[in-house]
N, C-alpha and C positions, 0 to 999 in steps of 0.2 A: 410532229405527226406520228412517227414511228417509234416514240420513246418506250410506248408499250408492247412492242411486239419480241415474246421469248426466244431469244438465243435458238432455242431447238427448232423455230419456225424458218425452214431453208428451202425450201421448194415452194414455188406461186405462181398461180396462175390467173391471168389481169384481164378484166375485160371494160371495153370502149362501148358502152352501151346504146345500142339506138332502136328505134320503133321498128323497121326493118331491117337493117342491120348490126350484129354486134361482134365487133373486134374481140382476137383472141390472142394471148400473148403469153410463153412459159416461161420463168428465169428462176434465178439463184442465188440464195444470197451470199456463197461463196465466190461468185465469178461480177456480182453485182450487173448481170446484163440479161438481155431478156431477148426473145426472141419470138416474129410474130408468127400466130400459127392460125391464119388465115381466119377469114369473118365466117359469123353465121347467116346466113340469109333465110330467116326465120322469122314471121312475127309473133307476139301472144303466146299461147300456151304451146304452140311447134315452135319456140324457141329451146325450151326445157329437152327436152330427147337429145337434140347434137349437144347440148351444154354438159349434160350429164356423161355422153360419151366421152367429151376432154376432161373431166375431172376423172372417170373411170382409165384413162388413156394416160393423162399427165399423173394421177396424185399426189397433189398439190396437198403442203399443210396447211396452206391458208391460200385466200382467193384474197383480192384487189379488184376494186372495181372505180374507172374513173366518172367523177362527178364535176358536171359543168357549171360553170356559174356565171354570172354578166362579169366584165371588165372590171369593174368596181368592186365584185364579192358578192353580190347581191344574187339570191335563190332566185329562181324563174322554174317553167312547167316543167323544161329536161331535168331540172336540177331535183325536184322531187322523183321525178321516174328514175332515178339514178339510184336516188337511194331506198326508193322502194324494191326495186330490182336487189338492191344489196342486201336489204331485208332478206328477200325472196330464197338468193343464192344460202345464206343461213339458213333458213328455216330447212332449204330442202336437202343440204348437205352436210349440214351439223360442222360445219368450218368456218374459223373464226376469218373473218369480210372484212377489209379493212379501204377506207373511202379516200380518194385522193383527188387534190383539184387538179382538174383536166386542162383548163382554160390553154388554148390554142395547143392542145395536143394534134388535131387533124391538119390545123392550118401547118404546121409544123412536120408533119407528115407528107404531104402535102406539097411543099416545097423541096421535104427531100427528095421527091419523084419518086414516091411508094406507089407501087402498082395497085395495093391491098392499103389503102389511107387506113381503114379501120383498123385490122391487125397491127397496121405499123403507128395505129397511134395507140394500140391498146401496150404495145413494147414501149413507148416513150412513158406512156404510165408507168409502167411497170417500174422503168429503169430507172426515172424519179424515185419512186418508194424506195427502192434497194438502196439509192444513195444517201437516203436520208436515215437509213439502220446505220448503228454502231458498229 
């Protein structure tokens, strides 16, 4: 998954994406851990203004965003909005996006008694990607 990503790419910022809400999460690839920084509660194009505020607030040199998919692997309707959103975050940030499978990141969150499931599943994202960099 991450065999592509440059050495100089060390700062990320991960997002849990949803129709209403979307998790938001900062890390490192020097401490390899991430940390959530709470959801947007935005839908459509009022999503874009707070987004744009954490890329202006974190700058990140590359964004993450996680992508869900059925049990088996198989794409479904979130699984394209996931990576159209991915799309999106490029096109309007000129930062290289990098897609990661989500599959039971909230349930997972979820269990660990996150107050913020989305931030803290958009941190378990995250924190996946970092571990699978060199």
């Amino acid at each position: 998954m991450a065999d592509d990503v440059p050495a100089h790419l060390s700062q990320f910022l991960a997002f849990d994406f949803g129709l209403k809400r979307t998790g938001v999460a900062s890390g490192n690839r020097i401490t390899h851990s991430a940390t959530p920084q709470g959801s947007i509660h935005a839908e459509g194009e009022a999503r874009w203004a707070p987004i744009a505020a954490r890329v202006t607030e974190w700058q990140p040199d590359a964004l993450v965003v996680g992508v869900p998919r059925h049990p088996d692997g198989a794409a479904h309707d979130n699984t394209r909005r996931a990576q159209r959103f991915a799309r999106q975050l490029r096109a309007r940030f000129g930062l290289p996006v990098y897609e990661v499978d989500e599959r039971y990141s909230t349930t997972e969150a979820l269990a660990a008694g996150a107050r913020d499931a989305d931030a803290a599943a958009a941190a378990i994202i995250l924190e996946q990607f970092l571990r699978s960099l060199a």
